[in-house]
N, C-alpha and C positions, 0 to 999 in steps of 0.2 A: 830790805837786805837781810835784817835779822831774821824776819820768818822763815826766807829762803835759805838760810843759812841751818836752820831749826828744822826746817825740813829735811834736808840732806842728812844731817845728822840722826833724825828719826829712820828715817831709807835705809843709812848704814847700820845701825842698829836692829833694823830690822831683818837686815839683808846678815848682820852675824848671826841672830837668831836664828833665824831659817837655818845657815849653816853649819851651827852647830848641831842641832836638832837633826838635820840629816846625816851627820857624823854618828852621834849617839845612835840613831836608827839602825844605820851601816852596821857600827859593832855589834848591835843587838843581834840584828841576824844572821852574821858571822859566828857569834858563841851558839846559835841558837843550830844553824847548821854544824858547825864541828861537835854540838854532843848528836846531832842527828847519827853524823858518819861514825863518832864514836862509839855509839850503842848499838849501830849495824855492824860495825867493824870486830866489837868485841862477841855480837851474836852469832855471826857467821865463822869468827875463830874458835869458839868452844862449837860448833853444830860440826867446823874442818876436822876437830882435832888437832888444829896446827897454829902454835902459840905465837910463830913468828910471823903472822899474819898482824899481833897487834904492831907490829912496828909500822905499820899504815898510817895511826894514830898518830905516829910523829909528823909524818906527812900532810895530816889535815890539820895537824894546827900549826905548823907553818902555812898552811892555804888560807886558814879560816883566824890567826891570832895573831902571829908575829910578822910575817907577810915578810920574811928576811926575803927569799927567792922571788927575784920579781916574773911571778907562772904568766901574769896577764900583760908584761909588758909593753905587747903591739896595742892596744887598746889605748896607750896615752899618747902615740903616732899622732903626727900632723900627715903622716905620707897616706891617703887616703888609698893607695893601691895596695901598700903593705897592710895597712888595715883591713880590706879586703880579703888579701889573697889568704891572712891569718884567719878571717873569721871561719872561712871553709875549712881550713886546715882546722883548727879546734872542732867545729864542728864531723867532719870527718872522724879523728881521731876517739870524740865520745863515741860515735856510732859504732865503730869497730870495736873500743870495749866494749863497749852495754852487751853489741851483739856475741861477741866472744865469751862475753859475761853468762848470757839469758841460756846459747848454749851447751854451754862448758855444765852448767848447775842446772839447767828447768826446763828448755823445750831447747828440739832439733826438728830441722825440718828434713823430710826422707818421701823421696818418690820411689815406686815402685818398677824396676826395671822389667821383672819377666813374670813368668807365668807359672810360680810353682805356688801360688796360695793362692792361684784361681779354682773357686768363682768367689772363695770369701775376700781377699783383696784382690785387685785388679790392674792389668798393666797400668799407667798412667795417671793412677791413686797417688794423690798428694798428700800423703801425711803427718802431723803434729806429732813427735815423739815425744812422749812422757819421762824425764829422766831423774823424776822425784817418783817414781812408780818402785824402782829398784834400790832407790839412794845412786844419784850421781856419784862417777869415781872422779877423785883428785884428777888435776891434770898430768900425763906422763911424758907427753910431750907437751910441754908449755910453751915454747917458742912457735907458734903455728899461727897461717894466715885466718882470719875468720870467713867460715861457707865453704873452704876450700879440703877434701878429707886429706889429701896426699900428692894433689896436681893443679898448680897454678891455673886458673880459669885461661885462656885465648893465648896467652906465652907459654903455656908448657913449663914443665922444671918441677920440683919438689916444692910444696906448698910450707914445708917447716925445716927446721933445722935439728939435725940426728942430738945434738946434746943442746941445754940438760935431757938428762931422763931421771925422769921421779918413779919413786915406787908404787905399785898400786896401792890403794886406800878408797874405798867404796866408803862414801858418806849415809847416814841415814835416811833410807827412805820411808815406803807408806809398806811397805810388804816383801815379801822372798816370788820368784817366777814359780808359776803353779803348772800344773797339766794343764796340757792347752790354751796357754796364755802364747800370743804371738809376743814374741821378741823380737827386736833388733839390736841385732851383736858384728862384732868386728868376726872377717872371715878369719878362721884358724890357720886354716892351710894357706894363707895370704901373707905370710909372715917373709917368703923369699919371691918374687916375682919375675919370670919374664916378661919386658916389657915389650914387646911384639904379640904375646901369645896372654894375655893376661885373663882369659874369659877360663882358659885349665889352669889348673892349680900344678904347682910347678914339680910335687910331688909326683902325680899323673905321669907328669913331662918326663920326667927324671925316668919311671918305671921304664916305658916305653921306647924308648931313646936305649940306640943298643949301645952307646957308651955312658945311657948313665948320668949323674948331673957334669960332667966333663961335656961330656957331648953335647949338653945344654948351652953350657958356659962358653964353649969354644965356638961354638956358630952363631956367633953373634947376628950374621947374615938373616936367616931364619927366625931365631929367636930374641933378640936383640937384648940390651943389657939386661943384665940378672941386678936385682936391687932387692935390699934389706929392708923392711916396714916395722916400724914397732908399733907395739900392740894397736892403742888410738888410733895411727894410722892406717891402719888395712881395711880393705874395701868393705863398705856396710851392706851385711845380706838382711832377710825379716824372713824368718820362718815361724812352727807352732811348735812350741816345749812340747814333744812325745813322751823325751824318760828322763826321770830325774836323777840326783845321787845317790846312789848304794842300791837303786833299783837294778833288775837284770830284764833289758827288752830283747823280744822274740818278734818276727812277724810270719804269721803263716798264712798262706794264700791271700794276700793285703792287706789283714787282719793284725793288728796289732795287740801283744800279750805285755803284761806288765807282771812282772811276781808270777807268771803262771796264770795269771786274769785276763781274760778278752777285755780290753777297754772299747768307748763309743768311738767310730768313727766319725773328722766334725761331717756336720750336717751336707756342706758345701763341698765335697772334698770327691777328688777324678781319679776314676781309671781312663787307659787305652782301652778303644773297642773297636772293631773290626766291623762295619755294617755291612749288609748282605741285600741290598734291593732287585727287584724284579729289574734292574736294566734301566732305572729311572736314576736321571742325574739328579741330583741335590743343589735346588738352587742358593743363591745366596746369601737370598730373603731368608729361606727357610733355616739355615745355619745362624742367622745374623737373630732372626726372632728366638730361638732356642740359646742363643748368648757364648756361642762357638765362636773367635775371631779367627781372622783370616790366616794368623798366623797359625791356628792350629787343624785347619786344614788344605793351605797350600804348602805348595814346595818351592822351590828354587833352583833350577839345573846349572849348571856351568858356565852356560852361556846367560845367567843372570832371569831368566825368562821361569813366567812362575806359573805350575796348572794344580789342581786338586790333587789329590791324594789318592787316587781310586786308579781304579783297570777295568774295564771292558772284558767280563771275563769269557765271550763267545770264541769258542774254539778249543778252550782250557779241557783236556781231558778229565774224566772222569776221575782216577786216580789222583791228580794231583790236588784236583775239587777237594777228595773227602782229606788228604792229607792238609789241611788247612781250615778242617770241620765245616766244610761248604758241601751240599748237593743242589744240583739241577732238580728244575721241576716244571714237568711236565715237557721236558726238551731244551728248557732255557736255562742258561746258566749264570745269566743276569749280571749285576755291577758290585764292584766290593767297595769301600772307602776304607782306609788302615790309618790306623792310630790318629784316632780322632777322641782326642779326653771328652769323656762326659760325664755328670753327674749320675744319682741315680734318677733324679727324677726329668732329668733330660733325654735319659735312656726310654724310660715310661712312656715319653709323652713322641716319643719317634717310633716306637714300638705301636703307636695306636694309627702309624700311618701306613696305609691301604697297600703301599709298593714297600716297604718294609716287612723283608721276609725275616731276615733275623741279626741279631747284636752278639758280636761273642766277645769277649774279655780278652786283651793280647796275653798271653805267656810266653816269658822271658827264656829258655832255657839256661841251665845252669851250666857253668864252663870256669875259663880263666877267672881267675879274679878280679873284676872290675871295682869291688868291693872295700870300704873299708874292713879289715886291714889287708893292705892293698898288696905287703910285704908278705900274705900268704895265704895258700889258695883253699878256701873253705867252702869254694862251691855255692854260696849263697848267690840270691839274686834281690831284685826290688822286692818281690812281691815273699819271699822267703828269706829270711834274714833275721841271724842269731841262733841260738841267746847269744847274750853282750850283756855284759856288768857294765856298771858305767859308775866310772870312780867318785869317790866322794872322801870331803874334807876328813884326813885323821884313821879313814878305816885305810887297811896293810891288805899288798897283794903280796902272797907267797909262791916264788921261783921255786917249785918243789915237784911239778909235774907239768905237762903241756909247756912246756918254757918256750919252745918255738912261738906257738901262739901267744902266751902273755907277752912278750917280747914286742912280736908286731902290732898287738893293738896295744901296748902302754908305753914303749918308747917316746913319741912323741910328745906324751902327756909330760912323763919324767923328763926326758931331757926340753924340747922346747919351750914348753909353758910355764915347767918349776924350775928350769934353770940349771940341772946338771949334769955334769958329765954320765955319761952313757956308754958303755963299750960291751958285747955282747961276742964270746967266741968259745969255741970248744967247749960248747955247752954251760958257760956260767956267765952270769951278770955280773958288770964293774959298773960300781955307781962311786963316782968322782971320786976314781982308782982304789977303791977298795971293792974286795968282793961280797956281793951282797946277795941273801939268801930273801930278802922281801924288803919291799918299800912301803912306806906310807907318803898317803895322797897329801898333799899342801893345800890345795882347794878344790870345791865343789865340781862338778862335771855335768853337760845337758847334752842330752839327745836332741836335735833338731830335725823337723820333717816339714816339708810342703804338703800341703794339702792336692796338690796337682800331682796323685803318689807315683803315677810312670813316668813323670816328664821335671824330675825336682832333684838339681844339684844338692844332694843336704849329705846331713851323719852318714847317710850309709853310704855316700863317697869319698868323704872326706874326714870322718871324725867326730871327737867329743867337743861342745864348745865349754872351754873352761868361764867359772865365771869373771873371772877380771875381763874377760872380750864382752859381756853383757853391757851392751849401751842404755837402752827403756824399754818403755812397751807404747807401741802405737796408742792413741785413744782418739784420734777427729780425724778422719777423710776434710780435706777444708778446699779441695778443688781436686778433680776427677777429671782427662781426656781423653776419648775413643779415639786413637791414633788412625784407626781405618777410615774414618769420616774427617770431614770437612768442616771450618768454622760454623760456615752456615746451615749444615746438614747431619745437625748431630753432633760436634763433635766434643763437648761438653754434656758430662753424664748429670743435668743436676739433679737428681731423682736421688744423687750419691753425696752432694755436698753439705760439706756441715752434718754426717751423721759419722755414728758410732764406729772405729773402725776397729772394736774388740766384739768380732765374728767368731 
């Protein structure tokens, strides 16, 4: 009886030991976690600038020291379903921060809608956005769903909530945007939207519209609610840095000038061209091997029903021929295809085919303003366009001549993106009701261009992109799809994946 009694006693003793031992263990790595989050917490508030980040700190050491708040509560549950339904819930919840976390500060993921930095990126390019390339900006709108830029995924609605709103604050990155660095930035002209019409910019809308943003606002029928995006939230485009600050860009016959300097055209980068064959169609093959997609040379009629690009041009009189820089040859007046982008070495390599009489470059004439600044008519077109200054941090435009013109193309600048009042009449500038003989700029200014240069919503529709709208710069294609093709027949580029996507 007494051994058995000497034994339980040694069990209990053993069974305190243990227990305490894994007490003391617990707190170890409790303090050993709360300086972890402490020293991330204090490095990530001096890297913010924003000191009230360390109040986190008091946070983790209630988590990790005092354990007043009881955070893990459902975990001492005997209700094995509330234990459950908790652990997903927690689990969830990290997911949603880390991801909000990873990218609010480091990476964004960004697909490629269209086709104006074809052939260097590609519809269907899935891309890593770098947001340690530029220095991540603080969050402006903070209250936002994670993955979601502005619209609830399958329910619809607004993905954030309009307040707070913080200032911008751009954290330190690895570098400044250079010449022809592709960006991805928040649209400019995205800042008011129609939500029926949201593919023009509402400005466009506004022009056009013979009443004007009234007549926008008022047909809800047509154009459907007009809604307000703050900066973070408006739609994310990726174009190539053209012009930078305090530079002045020109482009003459597609030719881009900087300072009065021809700069390189990128390597990849499309005009419209006009093909001229002997009467020979273009098959699909042939368009598909040369890396033309379907969308850039069918159409779509009314009736939904889609055929090439081209016309049969037998019958076509002579006159109208050369009016469109075509002649017959030898009696035959053969086949045209219109605006089909091609590269230059895509052009070359159709040019060496036997029914390929000739390739002419489309020309836009010059007319209305379709242009930015769209408030007046400078006659410019895609292919001729400028000069344009392009404002920059700290340097002063002077209201002292052309004021019609600085007007239309810095208005927006000054009033929507710096913030002030604007009023422009009987020939003088009120900036937030005083009269003002010149302004200086608040922040940097980019010129933005597609490489796709006839077929690319960019600057010379739309505008300057300030830099607070700068999100990163691409750097990894990490999955590519050929939207033309089939699972099984292509429709995965991997020839694309896992490479470089700084073209």
């Amino acid at each position: 009886m007494s051994n058995k009694t000497s034994n339980n006693n040694n069990a209990d003793a053993t069974a305190k030991k243990d227990l305490k031992s894994r007490v003391l263990e617990s707190k170890k790595d409790s303090k050993l976690w709360f300086a972890v989050w402490t020293i991330l917490t204090i490095v990530f508030s001096i890297w913010a600038g924003n000191l009230w980040l360390l109040l986190f700190i008091i946070l983790f050491f209630d988590i990790y020291i005092t354990k007043y708040i009881p955070w893990s509560f459902w975990k001492k549950t005997k209700n094995k379903s509330v234990k459950k339904v908790m652990e997903w819930v927690d689990a969830i919840l990290f997911a949603l921060i880390a991801v909000y976390f990873i990218n609010t500060f480091f990476f964004q993921n960004y697909q490629i809608p269209s086709s104006s930095l074809e052939k260097s990126l590609l519809v269907g390019d899935f891309l890593a956005v770098s947001k340690m390339s530029y220095g991540p900006r603080s969050p402006m709108t903070p209250l936002s769903f994670p993955l979601a830029q502005h619209t609830m995924p399958v329910i619809g609605g607004k993905s954030y909530f309009d307040k707070p709103q913080w200032k911008y604050h751009r954290l330190k990155g690895f570098g400044d945007v250079k010449r022809n660095d592709i960006v991805v930035f928040n649209f400019p002209a995205g800042d008011t939207v129609a939500l029926n019409m949201q593919a023009v910019d509402y400005y466009t809308l506004s022009k056009y519209n013979a009443n004007g943003s009234n007549g926008i606002k008022g047909d809800r029928r047509t154009y459907g609610e007009v809604v307000y995006r703050p900066v973070d939230r408006r739609e994310n485009y990726v174009k190539r840095a053209i012009g930078l600050p305090g530079e002045t860009l020109e482009i003459k016959n597609d030719e881009v000038y900087i300072d009065g300097k021809l700069i390189d055209s990128p390597k990849l980068s499309q005009l419209n061209y006009m093909i001229h064959t002997d009467g020979t169609i273009i098959s699909e093959d042939l368009f598909s091997e040369l890396g033309v997609s379907k969308d850039d040379y069918m159409s779509t009629n009314n009736y939904g029903q889609s055929a090439q690009r081209t016309q049969d041009l037998t019958g076509i009189d002579s006159l109208t021929l050369a009016n469109s820089g075509l002649k017959s040859r030898n009696g035959i007046n053969g086949r045209a295809y219109f605006d089909i982008p091609l590269t230059q070495e895509m052009t070359e390599k159709l040019k060496q085919k036997p029914f390929v009489w000739e390739i002419i470059k489309d020309v836009e004439q010059a007319g209305a303003s379709y242009y930015y600044p769209i408030d007046f008519n400078t006659n410019w077109t895609r292919a001729d366009y400028g000069p344009l200054w392009i404002p920059k941090k700290g340097e002063t435009i002077e209201f002292d001549s052309n004021i019609d013109y600085k007007v239309a193309a810095y208005e927006r600048c000054i009033k929507n993106y710096e913030g002030n009042d604007f009023e422009y009449h009987n020939g003088k500038v009120f900036i937030n009701g005083q009269e003002a003989d010149s302004y200086t700029f608040k922040m940097d200014y980019y010129f933005m261009m597609g490489d796709n240069r006839h077929n690319s919503a960019d600057s010379r529709a739309w505008g300057f992109v300030p830099e607070d709208h700068v999100v990163g710069k691409p750097m990894l294609i990490w999955l590519s799809l050929e939207k033309d093709k089939s699972w099984f027949g292509g429709k995965i580029r991997w020839n694309r994946l896992f490479t470089s996507a700084k073209k």
